[in-house]
HTML snippet that shows the backbone in 3Dmol.js (N, CA, C, O; Angstrom):
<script src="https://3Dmol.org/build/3Dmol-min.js"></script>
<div id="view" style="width:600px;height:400px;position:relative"></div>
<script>
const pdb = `
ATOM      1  N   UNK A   1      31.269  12.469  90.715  1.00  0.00           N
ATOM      2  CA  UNK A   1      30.497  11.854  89.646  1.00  0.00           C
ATOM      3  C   UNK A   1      29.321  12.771  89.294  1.00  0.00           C
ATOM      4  O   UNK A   1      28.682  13.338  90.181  1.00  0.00           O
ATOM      5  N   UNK A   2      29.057  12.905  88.066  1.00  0.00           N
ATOM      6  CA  UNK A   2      28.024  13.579  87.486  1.00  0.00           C
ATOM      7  C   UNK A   2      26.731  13.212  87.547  1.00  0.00           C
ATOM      8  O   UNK A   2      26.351  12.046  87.432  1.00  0.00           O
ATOM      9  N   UNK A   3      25.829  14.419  87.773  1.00  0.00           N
ATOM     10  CA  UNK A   3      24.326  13.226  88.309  1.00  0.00           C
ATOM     11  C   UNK A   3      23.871  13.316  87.086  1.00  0.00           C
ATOM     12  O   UNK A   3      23.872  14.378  86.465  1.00  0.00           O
ATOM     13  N   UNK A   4      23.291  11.835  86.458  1.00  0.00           N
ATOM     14  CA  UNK A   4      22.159  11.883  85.459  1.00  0.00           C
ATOM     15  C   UNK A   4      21.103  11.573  85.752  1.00  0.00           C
ATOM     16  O   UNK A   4      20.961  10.799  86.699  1.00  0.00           O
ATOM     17  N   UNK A   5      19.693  12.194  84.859  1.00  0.00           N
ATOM     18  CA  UNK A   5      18.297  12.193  84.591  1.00  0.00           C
ATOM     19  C   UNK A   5      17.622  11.440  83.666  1.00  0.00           C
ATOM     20  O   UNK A   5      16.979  12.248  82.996  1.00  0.00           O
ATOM     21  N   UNK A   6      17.378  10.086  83.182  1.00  0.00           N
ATOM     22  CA  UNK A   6      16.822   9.949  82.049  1.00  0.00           C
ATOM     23  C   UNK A   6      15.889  10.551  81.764  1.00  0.00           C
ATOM     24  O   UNK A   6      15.496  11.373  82.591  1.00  0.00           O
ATOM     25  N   UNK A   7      15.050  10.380  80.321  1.00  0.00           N
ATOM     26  CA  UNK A   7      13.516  10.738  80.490  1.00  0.00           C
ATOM     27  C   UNK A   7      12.436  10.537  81.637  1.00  0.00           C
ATOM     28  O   UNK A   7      11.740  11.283  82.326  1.00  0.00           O
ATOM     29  N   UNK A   8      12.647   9.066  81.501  1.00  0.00           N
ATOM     30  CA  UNK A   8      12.379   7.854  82.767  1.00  0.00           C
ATOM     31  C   UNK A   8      11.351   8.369  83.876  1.00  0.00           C
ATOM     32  O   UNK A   8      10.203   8.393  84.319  1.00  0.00           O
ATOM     33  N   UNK A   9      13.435   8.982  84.016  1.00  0.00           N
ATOM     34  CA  UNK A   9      14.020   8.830  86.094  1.00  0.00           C
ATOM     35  C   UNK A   9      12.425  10.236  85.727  1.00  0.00           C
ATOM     36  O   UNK A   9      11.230  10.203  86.019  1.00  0.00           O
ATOM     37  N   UNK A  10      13.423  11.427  84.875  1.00  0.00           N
ATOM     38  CA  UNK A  10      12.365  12.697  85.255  1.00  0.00           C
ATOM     39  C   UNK A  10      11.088  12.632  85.227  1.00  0.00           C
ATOM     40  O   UNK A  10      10.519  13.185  86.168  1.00  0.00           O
ATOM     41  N   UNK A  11      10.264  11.986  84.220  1.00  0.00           N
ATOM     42  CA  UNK A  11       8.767  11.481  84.632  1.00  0.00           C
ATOM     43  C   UNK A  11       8.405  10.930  86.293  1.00  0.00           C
ATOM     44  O   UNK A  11       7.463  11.041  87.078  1.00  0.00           O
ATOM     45  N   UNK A  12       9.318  10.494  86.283  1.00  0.00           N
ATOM     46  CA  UNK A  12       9.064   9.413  87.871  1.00  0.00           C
ATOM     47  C   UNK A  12       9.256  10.569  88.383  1.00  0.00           C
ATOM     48  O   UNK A  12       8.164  11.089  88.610  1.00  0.00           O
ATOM     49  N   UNK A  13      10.385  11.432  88.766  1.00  0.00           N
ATOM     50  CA  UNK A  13      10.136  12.028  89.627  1.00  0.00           C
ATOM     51  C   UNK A  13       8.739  13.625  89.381  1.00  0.00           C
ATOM     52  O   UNK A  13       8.325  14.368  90.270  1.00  0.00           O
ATOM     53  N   UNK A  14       8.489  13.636  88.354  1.00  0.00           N
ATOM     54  CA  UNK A  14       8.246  14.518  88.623  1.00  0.00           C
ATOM     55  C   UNK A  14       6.561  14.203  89.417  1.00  0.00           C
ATOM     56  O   UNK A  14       5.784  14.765  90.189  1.00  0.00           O
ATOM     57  N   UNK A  15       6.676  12.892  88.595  1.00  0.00           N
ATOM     58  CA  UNK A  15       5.383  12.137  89.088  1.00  0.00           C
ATOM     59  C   UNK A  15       5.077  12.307  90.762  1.00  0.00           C
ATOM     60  O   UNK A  15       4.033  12.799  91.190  1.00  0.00           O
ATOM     61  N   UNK A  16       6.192  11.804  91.627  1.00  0.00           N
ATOM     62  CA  UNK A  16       6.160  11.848  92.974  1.00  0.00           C
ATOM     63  C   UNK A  16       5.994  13.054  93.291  1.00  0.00           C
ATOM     64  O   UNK A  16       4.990  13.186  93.991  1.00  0.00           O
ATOM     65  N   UNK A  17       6.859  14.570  92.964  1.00  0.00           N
ATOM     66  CA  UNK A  17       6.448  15.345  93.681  1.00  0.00           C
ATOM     67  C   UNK A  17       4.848  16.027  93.624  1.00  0.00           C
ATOM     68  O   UNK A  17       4.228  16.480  94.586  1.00  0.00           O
ATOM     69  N   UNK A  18       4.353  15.944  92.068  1.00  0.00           N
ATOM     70  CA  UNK A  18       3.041  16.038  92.221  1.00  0.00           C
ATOM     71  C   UNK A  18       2.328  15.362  93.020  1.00  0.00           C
ATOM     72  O   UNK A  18       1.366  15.834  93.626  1.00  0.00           O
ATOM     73  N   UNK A  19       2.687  14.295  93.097  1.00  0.00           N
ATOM     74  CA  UNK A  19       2.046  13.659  94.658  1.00  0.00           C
ATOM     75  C   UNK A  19       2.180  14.399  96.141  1.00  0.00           C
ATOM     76  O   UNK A  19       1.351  14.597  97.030  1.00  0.00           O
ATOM     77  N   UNK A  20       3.776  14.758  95.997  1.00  0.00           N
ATOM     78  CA  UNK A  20       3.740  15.617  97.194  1.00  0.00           C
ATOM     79  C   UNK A  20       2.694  16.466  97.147  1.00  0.00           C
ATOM     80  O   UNK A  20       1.871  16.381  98.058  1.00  0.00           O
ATOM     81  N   UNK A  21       2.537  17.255  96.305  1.00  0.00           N
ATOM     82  CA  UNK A  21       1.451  18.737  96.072  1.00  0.00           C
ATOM     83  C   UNK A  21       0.195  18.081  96.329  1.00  0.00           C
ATOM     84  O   UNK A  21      -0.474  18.508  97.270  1.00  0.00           O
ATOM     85  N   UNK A  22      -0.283  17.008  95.575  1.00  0.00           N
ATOM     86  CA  UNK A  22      -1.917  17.105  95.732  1.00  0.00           C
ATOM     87  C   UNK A  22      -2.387  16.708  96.728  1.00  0.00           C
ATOM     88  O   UNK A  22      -3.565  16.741  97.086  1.00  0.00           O
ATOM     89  N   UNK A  23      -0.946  16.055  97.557  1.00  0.00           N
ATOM     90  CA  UNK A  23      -1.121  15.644  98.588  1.00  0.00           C
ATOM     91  C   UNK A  23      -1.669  16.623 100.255  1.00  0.00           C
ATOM     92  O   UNK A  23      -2.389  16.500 101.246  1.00  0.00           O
ATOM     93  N   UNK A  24      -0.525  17.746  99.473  1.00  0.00           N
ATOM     94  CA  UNK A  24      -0.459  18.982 100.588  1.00  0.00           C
ATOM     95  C   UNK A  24      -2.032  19.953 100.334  1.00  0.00           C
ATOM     96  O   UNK A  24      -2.556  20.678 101.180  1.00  0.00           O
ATOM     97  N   UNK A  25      -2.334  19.794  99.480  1.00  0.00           N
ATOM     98  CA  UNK A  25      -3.766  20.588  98.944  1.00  0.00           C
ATOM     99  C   UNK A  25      -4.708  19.858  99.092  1.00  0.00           C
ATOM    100  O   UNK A  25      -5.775  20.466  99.004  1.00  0.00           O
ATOM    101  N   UNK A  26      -4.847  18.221  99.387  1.00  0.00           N
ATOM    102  CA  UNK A  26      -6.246  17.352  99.850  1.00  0.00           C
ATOM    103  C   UNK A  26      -5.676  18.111 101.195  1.00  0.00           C
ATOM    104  O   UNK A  26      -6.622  18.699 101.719  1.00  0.00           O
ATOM    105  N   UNK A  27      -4.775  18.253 101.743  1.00  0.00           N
ATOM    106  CA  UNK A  27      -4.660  18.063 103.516  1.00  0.00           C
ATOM    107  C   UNK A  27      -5.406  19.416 103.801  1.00  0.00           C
ATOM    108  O   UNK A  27      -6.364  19.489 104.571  1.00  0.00           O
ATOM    109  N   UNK A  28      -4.740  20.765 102.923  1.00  0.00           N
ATOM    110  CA  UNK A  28      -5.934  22.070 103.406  1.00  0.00           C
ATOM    111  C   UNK A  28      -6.912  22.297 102.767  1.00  0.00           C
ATOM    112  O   UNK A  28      -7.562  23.340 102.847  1.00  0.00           O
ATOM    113  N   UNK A  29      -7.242  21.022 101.787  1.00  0.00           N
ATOM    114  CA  UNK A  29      -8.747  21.713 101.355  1.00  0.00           C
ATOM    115  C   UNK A  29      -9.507  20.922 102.322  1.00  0.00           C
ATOM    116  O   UNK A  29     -10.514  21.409 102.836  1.00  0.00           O
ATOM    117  N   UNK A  30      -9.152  19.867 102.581  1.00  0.00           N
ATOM    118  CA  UNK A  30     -10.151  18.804 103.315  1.00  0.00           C
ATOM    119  C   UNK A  30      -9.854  18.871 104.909  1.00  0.00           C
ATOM    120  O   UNK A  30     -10.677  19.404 105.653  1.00  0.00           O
ATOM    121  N   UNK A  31      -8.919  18.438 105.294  1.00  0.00           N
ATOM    122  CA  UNK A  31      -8.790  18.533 106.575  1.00  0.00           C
ATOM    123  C   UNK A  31      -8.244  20.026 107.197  1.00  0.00           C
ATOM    124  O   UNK A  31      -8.503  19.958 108.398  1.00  0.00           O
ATOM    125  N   UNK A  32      -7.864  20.809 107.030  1.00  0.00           N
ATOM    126  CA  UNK A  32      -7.671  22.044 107.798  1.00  0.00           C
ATOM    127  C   UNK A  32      -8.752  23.121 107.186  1.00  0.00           C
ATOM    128  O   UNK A  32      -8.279  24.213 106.872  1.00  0.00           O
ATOM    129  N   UNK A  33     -10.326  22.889 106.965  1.00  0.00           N
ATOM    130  CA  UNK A  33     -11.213  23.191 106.237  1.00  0.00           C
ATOM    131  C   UNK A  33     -12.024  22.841 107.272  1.00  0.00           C
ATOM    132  O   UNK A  33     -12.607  23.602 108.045  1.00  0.00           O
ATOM    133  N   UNK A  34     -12.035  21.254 107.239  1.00  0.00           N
ATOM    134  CA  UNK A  34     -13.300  20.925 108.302  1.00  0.00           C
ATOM    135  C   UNK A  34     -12.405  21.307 110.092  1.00  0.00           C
ATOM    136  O   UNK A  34     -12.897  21.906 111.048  1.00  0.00           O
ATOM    137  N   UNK A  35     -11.607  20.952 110.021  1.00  0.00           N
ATOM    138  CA  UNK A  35     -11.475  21.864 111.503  1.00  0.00           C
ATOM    139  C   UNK A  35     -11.263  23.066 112.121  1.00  0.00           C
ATOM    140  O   UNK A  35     -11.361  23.278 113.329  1.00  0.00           O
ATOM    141  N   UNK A  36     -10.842  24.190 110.895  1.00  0.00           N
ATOM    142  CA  UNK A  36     -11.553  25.851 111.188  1.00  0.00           C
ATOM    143  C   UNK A  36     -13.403  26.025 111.493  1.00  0.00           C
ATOM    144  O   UNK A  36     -14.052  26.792 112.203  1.00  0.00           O
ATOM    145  N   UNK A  37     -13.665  25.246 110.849  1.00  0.00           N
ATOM    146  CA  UNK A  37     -15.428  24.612 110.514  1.00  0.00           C
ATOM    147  C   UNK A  37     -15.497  24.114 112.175  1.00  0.00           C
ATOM    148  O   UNK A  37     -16.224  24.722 112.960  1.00  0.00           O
ATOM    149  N   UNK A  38     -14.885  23.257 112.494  1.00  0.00           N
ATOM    150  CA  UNK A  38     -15.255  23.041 114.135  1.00  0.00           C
ATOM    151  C   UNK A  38     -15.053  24.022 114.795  1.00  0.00           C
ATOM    152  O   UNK A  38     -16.103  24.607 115.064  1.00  0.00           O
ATOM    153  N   UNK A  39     -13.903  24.620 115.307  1.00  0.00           N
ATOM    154  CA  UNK A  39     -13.644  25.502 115.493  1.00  0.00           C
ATOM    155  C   UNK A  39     -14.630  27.006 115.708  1.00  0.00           C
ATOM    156  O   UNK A  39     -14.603  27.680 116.737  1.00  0.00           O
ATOM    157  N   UNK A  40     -15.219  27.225 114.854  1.00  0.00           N
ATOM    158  CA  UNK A  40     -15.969  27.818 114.858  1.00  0.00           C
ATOM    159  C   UNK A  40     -17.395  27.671 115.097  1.00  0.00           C
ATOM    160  O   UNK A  40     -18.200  28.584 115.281  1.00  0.00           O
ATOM    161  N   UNK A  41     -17.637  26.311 115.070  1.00  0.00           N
ATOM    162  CA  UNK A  41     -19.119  25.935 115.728  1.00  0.00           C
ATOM    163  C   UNK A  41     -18.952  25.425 117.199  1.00  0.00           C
ATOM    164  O   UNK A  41     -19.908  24.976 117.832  1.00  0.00           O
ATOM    165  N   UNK A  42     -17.601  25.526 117.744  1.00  0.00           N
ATOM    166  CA  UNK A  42     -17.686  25.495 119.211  1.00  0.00           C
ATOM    167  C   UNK A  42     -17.396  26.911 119.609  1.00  0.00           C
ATOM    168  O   UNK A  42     -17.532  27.156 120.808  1.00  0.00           O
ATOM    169  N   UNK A  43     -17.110  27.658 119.007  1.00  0.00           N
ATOM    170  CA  UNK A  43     -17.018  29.093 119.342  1.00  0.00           C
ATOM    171  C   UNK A  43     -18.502  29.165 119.563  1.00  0.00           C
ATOM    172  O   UNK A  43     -18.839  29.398 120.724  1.00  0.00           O
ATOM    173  N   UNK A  44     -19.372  29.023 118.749  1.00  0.00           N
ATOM    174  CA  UNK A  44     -20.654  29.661 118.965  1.00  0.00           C
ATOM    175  C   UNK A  44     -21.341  28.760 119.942  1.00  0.00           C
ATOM    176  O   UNK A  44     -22.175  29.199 120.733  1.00  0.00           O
ATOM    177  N   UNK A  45     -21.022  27.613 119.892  1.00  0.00           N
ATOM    178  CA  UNK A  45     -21.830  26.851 120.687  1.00  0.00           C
ATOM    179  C   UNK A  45     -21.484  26.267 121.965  1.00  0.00           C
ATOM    180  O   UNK A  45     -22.327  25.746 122.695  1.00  0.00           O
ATOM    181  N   UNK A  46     -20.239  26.350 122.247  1.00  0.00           N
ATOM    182  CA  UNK A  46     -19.825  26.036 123.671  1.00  0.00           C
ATOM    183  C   UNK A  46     -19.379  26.956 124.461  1.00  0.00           C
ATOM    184  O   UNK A  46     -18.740  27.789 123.817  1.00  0.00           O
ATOM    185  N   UNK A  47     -19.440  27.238 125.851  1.00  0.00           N
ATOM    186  CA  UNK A  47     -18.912  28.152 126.595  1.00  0.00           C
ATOM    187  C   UNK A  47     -17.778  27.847 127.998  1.00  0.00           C
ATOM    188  O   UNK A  47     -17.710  26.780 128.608  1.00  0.00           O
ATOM    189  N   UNK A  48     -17.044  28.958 128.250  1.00  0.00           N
ATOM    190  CA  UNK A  48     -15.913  28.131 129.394  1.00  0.00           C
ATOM    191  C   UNK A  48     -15.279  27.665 128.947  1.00  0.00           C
ATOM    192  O   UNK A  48     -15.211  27.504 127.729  1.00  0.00           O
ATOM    193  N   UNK A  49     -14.089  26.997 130.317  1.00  0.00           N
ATOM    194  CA  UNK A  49     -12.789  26.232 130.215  1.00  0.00           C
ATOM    195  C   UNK A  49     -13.352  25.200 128.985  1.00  0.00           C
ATOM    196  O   UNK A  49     -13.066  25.415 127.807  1.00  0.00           O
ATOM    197  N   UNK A  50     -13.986  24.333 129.311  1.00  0.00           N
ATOM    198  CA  UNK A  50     -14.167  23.465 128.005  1.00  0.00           C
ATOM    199  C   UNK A  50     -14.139  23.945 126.767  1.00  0.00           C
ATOM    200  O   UNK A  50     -13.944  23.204 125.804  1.00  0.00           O
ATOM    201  N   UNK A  51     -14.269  24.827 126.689  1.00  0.00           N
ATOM    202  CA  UNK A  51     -14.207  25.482 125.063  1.00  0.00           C
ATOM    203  C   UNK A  51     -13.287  25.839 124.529  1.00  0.00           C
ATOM    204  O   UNK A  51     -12.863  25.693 123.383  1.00  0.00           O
ATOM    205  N   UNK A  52     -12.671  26.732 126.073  1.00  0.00           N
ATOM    206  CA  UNK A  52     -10.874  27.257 125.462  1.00  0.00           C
ATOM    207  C   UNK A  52      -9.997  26.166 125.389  1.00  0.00           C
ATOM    208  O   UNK A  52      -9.102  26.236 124.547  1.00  0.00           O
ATOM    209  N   UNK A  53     -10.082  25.049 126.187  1.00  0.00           N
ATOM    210  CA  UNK A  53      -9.324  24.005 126.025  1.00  0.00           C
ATOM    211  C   UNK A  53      -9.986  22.500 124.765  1.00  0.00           C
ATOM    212  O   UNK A  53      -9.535  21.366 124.606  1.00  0.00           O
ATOM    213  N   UNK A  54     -10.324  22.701 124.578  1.00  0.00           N
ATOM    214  CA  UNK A  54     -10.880  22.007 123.332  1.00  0.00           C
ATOM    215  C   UNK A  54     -10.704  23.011 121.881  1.00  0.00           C
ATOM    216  O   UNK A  54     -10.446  22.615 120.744  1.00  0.00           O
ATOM    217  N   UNK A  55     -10.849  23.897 122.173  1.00  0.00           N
ATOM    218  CA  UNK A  55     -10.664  25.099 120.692  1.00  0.00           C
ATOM    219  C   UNK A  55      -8.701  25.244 120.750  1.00  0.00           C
ATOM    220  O   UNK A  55      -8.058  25.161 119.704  1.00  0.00           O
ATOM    221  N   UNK A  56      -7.983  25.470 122.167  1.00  0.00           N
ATOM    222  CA  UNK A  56      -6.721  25.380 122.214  1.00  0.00           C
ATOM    223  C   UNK A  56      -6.193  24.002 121.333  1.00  0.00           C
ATOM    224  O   UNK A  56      -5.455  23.967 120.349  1.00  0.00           O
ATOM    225  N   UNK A  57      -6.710  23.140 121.903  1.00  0.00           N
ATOM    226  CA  UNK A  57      -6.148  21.445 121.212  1.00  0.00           C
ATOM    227  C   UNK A  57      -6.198  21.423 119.519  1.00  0.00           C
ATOM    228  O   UNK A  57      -5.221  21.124 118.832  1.00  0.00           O
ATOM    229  N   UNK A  58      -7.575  21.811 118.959  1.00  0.00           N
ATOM    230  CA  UNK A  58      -7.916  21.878 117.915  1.00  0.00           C
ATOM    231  C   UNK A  58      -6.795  23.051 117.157  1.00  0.00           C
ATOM    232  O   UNK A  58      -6.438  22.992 115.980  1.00  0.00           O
ATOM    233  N   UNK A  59      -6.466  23.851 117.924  1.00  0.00           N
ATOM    234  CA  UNK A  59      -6.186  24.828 117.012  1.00  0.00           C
ATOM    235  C   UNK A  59      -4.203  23.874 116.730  1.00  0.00           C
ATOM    236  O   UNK A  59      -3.633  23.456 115.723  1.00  0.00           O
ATOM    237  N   UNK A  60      -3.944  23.908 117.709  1.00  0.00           N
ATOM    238  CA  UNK A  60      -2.431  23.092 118.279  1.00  0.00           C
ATOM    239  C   UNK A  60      -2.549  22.276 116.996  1.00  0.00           C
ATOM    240  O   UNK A  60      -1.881  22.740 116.073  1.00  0.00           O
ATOM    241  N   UNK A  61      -3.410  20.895 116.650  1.00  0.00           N
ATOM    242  CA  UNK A  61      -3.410  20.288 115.640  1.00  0.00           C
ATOM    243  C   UNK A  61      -3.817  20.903 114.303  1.00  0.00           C
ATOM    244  O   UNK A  61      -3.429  20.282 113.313  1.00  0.00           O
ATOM    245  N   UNK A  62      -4.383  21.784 114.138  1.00  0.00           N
ATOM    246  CA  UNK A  62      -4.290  22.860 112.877  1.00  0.00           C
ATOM    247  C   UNK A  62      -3.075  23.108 112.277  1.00  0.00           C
ATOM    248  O   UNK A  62      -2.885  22.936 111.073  1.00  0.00           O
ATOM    249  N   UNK A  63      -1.812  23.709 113.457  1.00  0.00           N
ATOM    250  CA  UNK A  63      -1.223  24.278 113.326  1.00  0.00           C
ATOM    251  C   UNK A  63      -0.413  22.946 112.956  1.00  0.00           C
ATOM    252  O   UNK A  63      -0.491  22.413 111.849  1.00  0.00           O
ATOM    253  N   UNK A  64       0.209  22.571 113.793  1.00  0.00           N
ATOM    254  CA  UNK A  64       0.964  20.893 113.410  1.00  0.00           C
ATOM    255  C   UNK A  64       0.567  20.585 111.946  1.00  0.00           C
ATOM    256  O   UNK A  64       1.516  20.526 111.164  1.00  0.00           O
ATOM    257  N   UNK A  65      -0.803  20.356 111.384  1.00  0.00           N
ATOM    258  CA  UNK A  65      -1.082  19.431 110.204  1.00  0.00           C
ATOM    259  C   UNK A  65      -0.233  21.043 109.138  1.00  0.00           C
ATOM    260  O   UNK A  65       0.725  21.103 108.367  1.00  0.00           O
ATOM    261  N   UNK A  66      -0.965  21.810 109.526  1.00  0.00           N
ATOM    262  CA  UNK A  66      -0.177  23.107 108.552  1.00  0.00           C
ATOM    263  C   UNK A  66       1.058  23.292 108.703  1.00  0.00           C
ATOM    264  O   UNK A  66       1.551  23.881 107.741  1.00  0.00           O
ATOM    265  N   UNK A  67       1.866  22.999 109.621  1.00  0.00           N
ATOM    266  CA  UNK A  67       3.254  23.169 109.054  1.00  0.00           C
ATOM    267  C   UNK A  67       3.995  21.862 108.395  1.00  0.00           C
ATOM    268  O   UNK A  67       5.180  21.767 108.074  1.00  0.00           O
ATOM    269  N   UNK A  68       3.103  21.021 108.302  1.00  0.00           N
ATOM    270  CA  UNK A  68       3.527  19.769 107.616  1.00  0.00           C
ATOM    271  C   UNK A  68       3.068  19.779 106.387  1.00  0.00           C
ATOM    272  O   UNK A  68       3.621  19.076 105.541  1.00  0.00           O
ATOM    273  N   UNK A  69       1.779  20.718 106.004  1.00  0.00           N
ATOM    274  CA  UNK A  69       1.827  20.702 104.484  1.00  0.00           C
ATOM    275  C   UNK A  69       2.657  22.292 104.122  1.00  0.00           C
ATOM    276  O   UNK A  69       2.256  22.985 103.187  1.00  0.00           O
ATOM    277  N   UNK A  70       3.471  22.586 104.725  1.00  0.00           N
ATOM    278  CA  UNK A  70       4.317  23.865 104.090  1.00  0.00           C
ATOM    279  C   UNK A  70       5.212  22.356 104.263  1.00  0.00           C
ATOM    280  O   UNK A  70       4.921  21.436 103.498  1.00  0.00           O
ATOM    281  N   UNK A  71       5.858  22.243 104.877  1.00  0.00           N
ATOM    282  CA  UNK A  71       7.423  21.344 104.732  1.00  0.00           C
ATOM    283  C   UNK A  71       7.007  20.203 103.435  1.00  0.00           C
ATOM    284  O   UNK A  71       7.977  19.523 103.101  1.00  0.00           O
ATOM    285  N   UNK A  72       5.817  19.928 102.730  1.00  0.00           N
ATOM    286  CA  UNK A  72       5.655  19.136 102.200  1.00  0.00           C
ATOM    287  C   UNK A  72       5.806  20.062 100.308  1.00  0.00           C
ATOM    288  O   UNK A  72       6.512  19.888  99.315  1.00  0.00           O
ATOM    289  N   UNK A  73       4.884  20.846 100.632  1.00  0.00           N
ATOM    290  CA  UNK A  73       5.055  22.014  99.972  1.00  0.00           C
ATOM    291  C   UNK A  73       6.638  21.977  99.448  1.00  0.00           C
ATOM    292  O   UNK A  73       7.081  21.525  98.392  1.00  0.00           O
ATOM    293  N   UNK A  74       7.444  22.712 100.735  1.00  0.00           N
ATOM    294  CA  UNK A  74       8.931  23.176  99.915  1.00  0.00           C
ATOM    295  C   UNK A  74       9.649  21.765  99.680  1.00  0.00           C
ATOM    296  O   UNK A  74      10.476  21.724  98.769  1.00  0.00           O
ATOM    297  N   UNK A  75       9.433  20.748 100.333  1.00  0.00           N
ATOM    298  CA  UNK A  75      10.232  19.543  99.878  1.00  0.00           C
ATOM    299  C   UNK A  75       9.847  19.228  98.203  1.00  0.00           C
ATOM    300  O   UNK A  75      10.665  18.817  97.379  1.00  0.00           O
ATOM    301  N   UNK A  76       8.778  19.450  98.003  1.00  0.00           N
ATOM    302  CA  UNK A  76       8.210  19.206  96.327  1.00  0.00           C
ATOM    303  C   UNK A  76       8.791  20.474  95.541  1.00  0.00           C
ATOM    304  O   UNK A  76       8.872  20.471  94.312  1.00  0.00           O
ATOM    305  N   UNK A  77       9.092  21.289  96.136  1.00  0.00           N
ATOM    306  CA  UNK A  77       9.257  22.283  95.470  1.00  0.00           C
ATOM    307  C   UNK A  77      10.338  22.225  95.111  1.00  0.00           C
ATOM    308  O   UNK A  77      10.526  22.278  93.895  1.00  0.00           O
ATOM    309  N   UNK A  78      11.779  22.059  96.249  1.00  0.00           N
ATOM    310  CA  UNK A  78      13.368  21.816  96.362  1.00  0.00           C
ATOM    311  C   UNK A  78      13.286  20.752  95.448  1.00  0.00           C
ATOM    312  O   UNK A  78      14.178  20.809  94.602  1.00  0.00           O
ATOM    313  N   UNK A  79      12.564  19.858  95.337  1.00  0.00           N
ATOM    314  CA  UNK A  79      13.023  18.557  94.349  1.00  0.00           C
ATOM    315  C   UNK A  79      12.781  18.758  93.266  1.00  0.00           C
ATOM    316  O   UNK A  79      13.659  18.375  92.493  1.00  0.00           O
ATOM    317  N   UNK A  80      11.662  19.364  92.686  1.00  0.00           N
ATOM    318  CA  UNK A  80      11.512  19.786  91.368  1.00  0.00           C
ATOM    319  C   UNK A  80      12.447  20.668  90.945  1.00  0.00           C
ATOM    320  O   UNK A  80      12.658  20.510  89.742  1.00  0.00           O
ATOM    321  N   UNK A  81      13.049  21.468  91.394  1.00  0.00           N
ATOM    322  CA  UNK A  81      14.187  22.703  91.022  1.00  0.00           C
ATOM    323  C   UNK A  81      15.117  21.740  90.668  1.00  0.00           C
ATOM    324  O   UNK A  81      15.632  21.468  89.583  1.00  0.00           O
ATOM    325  N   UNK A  82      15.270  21.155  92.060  1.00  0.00           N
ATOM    326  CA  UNK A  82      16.686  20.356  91.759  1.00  0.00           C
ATOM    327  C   UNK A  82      17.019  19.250  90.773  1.00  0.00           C
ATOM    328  O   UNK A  82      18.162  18.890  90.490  1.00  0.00           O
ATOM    329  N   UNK A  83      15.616  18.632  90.163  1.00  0.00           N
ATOM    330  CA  UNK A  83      15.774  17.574  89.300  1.00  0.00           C
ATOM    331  C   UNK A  83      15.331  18.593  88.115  1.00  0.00           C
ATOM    332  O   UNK A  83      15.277  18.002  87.037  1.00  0.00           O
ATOM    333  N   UNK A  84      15.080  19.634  88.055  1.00  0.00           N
ATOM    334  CA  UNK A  84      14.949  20.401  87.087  1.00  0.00           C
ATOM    335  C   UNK A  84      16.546  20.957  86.181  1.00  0.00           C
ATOM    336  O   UNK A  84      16.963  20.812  85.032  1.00  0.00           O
ATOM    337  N   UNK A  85      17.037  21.593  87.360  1.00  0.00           N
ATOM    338  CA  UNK A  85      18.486  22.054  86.762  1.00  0.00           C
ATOM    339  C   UNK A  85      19.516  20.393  86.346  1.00  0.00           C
ATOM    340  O   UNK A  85      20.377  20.461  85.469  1.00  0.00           O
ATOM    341  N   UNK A  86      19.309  19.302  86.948  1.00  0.00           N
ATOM    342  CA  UNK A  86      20.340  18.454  86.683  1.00  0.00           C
ATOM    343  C   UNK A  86      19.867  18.191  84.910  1.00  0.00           C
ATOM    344  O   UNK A  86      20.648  18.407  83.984  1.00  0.00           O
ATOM    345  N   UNK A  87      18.406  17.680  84.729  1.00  0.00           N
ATOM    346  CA  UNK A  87      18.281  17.472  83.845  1.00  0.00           C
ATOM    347  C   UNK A  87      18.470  18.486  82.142  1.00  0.00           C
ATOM    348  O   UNK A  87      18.624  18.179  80.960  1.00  0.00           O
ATOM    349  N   UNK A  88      18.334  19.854  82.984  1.00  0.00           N
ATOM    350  CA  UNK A  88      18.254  20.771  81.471  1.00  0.00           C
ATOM    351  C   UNK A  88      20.194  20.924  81.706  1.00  0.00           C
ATOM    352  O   UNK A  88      20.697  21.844  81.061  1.00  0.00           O
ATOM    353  N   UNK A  89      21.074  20.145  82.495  1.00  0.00           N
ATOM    354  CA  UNK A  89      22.304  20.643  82.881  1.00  0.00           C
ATOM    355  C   UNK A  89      23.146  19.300  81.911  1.00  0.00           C
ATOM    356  O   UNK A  89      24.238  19.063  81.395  1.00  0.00           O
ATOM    357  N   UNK A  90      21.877  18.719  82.089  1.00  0.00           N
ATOM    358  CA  UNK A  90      22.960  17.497  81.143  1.00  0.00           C
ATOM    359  C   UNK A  90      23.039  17.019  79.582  1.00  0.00           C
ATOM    360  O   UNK A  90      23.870  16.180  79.234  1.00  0.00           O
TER     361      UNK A  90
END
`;
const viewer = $3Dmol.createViewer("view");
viewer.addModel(pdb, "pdb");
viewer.setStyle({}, {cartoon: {color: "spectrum"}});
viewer.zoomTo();
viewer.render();
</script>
């Protein structure tokens, strides 16, 4: 069966994946912003095991929240292509 797009459907979607996006860009402007920002004021200000293991944790959840706004990223991205070609296809 042939996939169709109304006007509609494509507004809606395109609606959601911009959600994906502004979604993935509040997450590194705001939150992976203020915790390089910690990060770096326990660099200067704490010393020792407590520091490497508190700057280790912090960084661990950096990394986690950032590869969730790349997978959020290409999921908006794959869907827009893909509701892109069905619709200019039909």
């Amino acid at each position: 069966m042939e996939k169709k797009i109304s006007d509609l459907d494509y507004s809606e979607i395109a609606a959601a994946i911009n959600g994906y996006l502004n979604s993935e860009a509040s997450i590194k402007q705001y939150v992976l912003s203020d915790l390089g920002s910690e990060v770096e004021t326990i660099r200067k200000n704490w010393k020792g095991d407590a520091s490497d293991k508190y700057i280790g944790k912090l960084e661990s959840v950096y990394n986690d929240i950032s590869n969730t706004c790349t997978a959020l990223e290409n999921l908006g991205v794959g869907m827009s292509r893909e509701a892109s070609n069905i619709y200019q296809n039909q």
